[in-house]
C-alpha positions as CSV (number, residue, x, y, z in Angstrom):
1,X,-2.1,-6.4,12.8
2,X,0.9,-6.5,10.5
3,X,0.1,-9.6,8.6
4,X,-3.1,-8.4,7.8
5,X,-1.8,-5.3,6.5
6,X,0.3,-7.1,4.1
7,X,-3.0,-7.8,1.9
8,X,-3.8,-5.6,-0.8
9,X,-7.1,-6.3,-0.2
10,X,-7.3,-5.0,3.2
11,X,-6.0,-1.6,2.3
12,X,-8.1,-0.9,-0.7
13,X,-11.4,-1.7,1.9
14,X,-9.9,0.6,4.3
15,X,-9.1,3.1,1.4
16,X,-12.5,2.7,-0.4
17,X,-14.0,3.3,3.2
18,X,-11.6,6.7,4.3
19,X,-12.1,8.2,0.8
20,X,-16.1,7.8,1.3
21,X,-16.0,9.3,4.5
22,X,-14.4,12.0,3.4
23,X,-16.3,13.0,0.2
24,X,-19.4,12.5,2.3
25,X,-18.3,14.6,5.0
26,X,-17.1,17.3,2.7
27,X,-19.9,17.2,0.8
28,X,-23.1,20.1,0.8
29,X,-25.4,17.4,1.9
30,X,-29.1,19.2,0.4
31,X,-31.4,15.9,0.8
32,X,-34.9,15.2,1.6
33,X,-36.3,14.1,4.9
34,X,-37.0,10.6,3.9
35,X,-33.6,10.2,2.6
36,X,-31.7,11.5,5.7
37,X,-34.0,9.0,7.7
38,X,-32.4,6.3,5.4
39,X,-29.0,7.3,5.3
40,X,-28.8,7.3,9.0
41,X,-30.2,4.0,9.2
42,X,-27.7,2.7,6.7
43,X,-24.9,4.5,8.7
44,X,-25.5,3.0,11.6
45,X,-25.5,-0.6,10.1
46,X,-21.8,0.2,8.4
47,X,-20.4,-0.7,12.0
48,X,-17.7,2.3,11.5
49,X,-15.5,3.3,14.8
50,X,-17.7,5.3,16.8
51,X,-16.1,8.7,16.1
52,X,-16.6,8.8,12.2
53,X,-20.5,7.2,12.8
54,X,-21.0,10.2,14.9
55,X,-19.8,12.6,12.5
56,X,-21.6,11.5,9.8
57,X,-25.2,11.7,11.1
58,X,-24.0,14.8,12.3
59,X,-23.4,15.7,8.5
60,X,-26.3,14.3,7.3
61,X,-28.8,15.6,9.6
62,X,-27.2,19.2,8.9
63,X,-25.2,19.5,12.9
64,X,-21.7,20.6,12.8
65,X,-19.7,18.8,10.1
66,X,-15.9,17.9,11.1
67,X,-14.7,17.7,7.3
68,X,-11.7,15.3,7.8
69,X,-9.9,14.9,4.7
70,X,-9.4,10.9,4.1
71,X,-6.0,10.8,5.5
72,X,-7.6,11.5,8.9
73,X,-10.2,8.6,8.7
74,X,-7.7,6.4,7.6
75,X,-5.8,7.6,10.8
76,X,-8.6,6.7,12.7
77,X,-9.2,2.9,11.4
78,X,-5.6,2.3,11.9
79,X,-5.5,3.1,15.4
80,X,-9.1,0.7,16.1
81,X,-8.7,-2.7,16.6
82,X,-8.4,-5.5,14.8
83,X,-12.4,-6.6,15.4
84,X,-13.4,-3.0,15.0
85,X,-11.6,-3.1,11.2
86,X,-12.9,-6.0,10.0
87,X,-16.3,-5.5,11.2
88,X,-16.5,-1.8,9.1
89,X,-15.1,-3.9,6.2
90,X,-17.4,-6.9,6.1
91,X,-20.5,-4.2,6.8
92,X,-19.2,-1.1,6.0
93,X,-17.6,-0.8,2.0
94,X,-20.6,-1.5,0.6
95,X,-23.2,0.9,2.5
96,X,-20.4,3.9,2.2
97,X,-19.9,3.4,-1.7
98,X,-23.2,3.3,-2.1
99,X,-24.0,6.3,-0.1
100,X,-21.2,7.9,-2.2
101,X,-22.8,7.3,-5.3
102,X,-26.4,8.4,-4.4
103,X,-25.3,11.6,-2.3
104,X,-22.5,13.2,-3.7
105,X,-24.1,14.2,-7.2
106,X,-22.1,16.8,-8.6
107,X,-18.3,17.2,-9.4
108,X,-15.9,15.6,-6.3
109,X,-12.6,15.6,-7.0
110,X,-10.1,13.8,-4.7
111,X,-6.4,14.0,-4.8
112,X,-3.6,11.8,-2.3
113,X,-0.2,12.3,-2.1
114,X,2.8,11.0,-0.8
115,X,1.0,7.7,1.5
116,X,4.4,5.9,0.6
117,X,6.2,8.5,2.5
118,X,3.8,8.4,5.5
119,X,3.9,4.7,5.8
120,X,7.7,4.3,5.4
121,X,7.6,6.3,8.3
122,X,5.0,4.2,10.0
123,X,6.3,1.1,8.9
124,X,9.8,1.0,8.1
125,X,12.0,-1.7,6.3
126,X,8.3,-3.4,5.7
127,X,8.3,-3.9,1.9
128,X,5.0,-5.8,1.8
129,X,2.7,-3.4,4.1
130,X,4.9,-0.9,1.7
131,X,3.6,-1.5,-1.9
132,X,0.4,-3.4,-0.8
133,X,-0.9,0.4,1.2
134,X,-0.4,1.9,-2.2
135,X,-1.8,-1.3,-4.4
136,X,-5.0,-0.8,-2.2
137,X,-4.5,3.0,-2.7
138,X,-5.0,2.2,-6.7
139,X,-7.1,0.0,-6.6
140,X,-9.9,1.8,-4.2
141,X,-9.2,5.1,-6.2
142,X,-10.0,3.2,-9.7
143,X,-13.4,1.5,-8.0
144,X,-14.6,4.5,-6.7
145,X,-14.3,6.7,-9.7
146,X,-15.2,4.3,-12.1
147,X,-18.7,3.6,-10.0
148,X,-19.3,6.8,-9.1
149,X,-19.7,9.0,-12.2
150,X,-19.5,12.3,-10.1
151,X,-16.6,11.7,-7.7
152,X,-12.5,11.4,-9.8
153,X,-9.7,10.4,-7.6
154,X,-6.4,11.4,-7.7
155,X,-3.4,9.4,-6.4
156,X,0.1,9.1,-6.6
157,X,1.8,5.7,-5.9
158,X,5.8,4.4,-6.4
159,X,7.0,2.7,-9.2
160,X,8.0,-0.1,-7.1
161,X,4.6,-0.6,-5.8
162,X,3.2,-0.1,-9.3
163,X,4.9,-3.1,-9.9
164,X,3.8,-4.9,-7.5
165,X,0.0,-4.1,-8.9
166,X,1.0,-6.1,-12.0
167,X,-0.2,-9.1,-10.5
168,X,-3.7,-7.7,-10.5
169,X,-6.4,-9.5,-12.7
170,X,-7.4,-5.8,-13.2
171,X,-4.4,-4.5,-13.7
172,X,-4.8,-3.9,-17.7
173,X,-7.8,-2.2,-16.9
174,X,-6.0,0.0,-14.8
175,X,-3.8,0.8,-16.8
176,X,-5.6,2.8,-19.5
177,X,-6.2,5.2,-16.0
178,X,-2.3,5.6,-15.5
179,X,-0.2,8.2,-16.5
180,X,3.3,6.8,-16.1
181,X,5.8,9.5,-15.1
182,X,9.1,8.6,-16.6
183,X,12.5,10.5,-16.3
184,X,15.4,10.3,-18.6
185,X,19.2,10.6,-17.8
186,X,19.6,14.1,-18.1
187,X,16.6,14.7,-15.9
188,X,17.5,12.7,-13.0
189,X,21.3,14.1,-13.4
190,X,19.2,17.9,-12.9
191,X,17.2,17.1,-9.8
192,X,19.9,14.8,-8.3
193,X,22.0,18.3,-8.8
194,X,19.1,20.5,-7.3
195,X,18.7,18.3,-4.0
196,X,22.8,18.8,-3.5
197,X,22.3,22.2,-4.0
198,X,19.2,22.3,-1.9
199,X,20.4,20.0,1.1
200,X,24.4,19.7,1.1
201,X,24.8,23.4,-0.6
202,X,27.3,22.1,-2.8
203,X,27.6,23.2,-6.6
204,X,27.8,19.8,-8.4
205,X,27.6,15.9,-8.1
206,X,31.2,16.1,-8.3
207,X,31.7,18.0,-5.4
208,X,29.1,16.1,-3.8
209,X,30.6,12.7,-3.9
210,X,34.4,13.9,-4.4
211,X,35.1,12.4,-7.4
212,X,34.6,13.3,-11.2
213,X,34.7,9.7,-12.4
214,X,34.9,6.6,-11.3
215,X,36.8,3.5,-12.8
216,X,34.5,0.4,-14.1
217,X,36.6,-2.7,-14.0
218,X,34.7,-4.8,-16.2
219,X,34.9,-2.8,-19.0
220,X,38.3,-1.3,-18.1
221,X,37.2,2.3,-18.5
222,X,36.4,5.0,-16.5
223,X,32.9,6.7,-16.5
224,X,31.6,9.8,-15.2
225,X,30.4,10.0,-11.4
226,X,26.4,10.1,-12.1
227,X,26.6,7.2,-15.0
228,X,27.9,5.0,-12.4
229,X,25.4,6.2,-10.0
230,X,22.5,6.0,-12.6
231,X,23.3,2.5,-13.6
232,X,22.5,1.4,-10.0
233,X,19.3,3.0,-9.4
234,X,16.1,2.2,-11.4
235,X,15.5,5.3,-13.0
236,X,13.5,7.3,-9.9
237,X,13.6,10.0,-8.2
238,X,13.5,8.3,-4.9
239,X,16.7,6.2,-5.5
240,X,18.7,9.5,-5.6
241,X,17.3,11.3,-2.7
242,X,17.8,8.0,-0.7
243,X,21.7,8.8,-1.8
């Protein structure tokens, strides 16, 4: 299961499919008879683990909805079986986006945070399943919204696995959907001071590490603690409360 979670590709199916889900779930389903006949014949085709199959006819045909946020379908394909994934994906994608775009017809907004800390936990010291979960992340999040004229995804990814995007044929495109958060010096000095306070109740990075500065024997001078901190990070956040 591992390998095939190293693909970008596989997590921005799964993604594409969990974000559907959801919306669709969520959603205040008002549709005609004929068209609730038809979305539960596509549903059944999708091949989706039996659970969220079940709860959609259940939304569709106006039973009790279980409005799972995508997180929790995305839960759900990761604990299903190899087969059971890649049958949803080859079947499944399709008929869900396009249930997406002809159901949910008014504002949708989705927002996801903080996958990269959730699957550090899940997969630890794996780099690749790492930034590939949040390249798929992207990438689903940019399909759906830019297909679906009603629904606007939210996401937050890592730097790192931003990075890792670049590789993308698409990743120009993108781009222009990006907003880049970028922190200077004095910022990172400020929340790198914060988390001390916060965690080691400690008044300073000083006091933190124990020393106000530390010598640099290539250029024979000393510096102050955080410069010589900051010049081995890259510039996020993350680096520091990893420190």
């Amino acid at each position: 299961m591992t390998d095939v979670m190293q693909s970008k590709a596989f997590w921005q199916d799964i993604w594409t499919l969990s974000i559907a889900i959801s919306a669709l779930l969520n959603y205040p389903h008002e549709i005609t008879e004929h068209e609730k006949d038809e979305a539960t014949s596509e549903v059944k085709r999708a091949e989706l683990p039996p659970i969220l199959t079940q709860e959609l006819l259940d939304a569709i045909n106006k039973r009790h909805v279980n409005q799972r946020p995508p997180s929790s379908v995305l839960d759900i394909f990761l604990q299903s079986t190899v087969r059971s994934i890649e049958r949803a994906r080859t079947k499944g994608v399709q008929i869900l986006t396009e249930l997406l775009k002809k159901h949910v017809d008014s504002g949708c907004a989705v927002f996801i945070d903080s996958f990269d800390q959730a699957i550090s936990t899940a997969y630890p010291e794996n780099f690749d399943i790492w930034c590939s979960g949040q390249a798929g992340l992207l990438k689903a999040a940019w399909e759906l919204s830019r297909h679906s004229r009603h629904v606007k995804i939210f996401v937050t990814v890592r730097q790192e696995a931003y990075a890792f995007f670049g590789n993308d044929p698409e990743f120009n495109n993108i781009k222009g959907s990006v907003l880049l958060i970028e922190y200077s010096k004095d910022d990172l000095a400020a929340i790198f001071d914060k988390a001390i306070l916060h965690y080691e109740n400690l008044g300073s990075i000083e006091e933190f590490v124990g020393l106000e500065e530390i010598y640099n024997g290539y250029l024979r001078v000393h510096e102050p603690i955080f410069d010589y901190i900051y010049r081995h990070t890259i510039g996020v956040p993350r680096w520091l409360m990893v420190i």
